[in-house]
N, C-alpha and C positions, 0 to 999 in steps of 0.2 A: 504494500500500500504506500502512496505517496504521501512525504511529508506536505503540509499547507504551509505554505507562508504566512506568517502571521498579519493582519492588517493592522492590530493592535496591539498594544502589550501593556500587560499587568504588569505593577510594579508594587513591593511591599512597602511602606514608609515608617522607617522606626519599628515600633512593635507590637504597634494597635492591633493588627490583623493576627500578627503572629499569636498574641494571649489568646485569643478568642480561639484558634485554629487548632491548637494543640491538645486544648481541652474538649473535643470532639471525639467521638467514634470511628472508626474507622470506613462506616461507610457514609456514613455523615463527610466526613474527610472526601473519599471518592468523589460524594458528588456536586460537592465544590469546586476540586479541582477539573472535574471533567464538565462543568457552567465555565469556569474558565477559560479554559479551550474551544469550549463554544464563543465567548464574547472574541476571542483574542481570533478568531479564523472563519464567525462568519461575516459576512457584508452588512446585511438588516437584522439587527438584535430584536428579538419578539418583545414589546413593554412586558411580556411575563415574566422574562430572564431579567430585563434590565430599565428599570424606568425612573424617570428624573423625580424628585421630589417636589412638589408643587408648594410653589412661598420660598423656594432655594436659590442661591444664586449659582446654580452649579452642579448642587449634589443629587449624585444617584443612588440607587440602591437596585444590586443584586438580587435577584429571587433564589432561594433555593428550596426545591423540595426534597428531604430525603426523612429516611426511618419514620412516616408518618408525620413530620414534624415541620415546621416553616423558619427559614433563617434567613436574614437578612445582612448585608455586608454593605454598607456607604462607601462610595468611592466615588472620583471625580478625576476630571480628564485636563491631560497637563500639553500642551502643544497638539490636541485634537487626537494624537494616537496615543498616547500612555496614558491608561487607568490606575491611578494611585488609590489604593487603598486604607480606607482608614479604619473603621468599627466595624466591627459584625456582632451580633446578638439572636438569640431564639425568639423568633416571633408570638408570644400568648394570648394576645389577644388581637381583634380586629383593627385597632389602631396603633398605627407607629407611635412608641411611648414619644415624649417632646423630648427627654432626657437624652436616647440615645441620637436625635437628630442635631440636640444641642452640641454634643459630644462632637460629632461628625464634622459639623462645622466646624469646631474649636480648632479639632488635627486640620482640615481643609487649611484658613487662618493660618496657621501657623507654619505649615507645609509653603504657601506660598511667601510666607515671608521669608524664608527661609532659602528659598529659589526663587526668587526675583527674577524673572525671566528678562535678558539683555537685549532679547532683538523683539522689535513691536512693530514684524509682519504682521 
């Protein structure tokens, strides 16, 4: 089978993702990283997989469905191809807590301060 070129690419920032990620199952695990490979190789992300937050100046959030369960991962896009990663959390209820959105922002904020992008194509 042929490798895809990637169109995208995930990127971890610091260790917001990583806490969340380690403390999963393993197939919890699986089908994260294989939503991944989905965002980073296809063309048009389904809003199921990946959809922006509405009142955001930016942030997305990741869908994930696995072991019965709903997980969410914020992230945001840094020169239109790199998806940086910020929080991820088990979804409980029907609404995104305001907490973890807060949160999401905060890394967002901080991430671009931090990379101050130099050229303002």
């Amino acid at each position: 089978m042929k490798e895809i070129d990637p169109i995208r690419t995930i990127v971890f920032w610091k260790h917001h993702f990583e806490d969340f990620f380690i403390k999963q199952n393993q197939k919890v695990k699986d089908k994260i990283i294989w939503t991944f490979d989905l965002i980073e190789t296809t063309q048009r992300i389904p809003k199921t997989i990946l959809k922006h937050i509405e009142g955001t100046n930016g942030l997305y959030e990741i869908r994930v469905q696995a072991a019965g369960n709903s997980f969410r991962i914020f992230c945001f896009f840094d020169k239109n191809k790199l998806i940086v990663l910020a929080n991820g959390f088990q979804k409980k209820t029907q609404k995104t807590p305001m907490a973890e959105i807060k949160k999401a922002l905060t890394i967002k904020v901080n991430y671009e301060k931090e990379n101050k992008q130099t050229d303002h194509s």
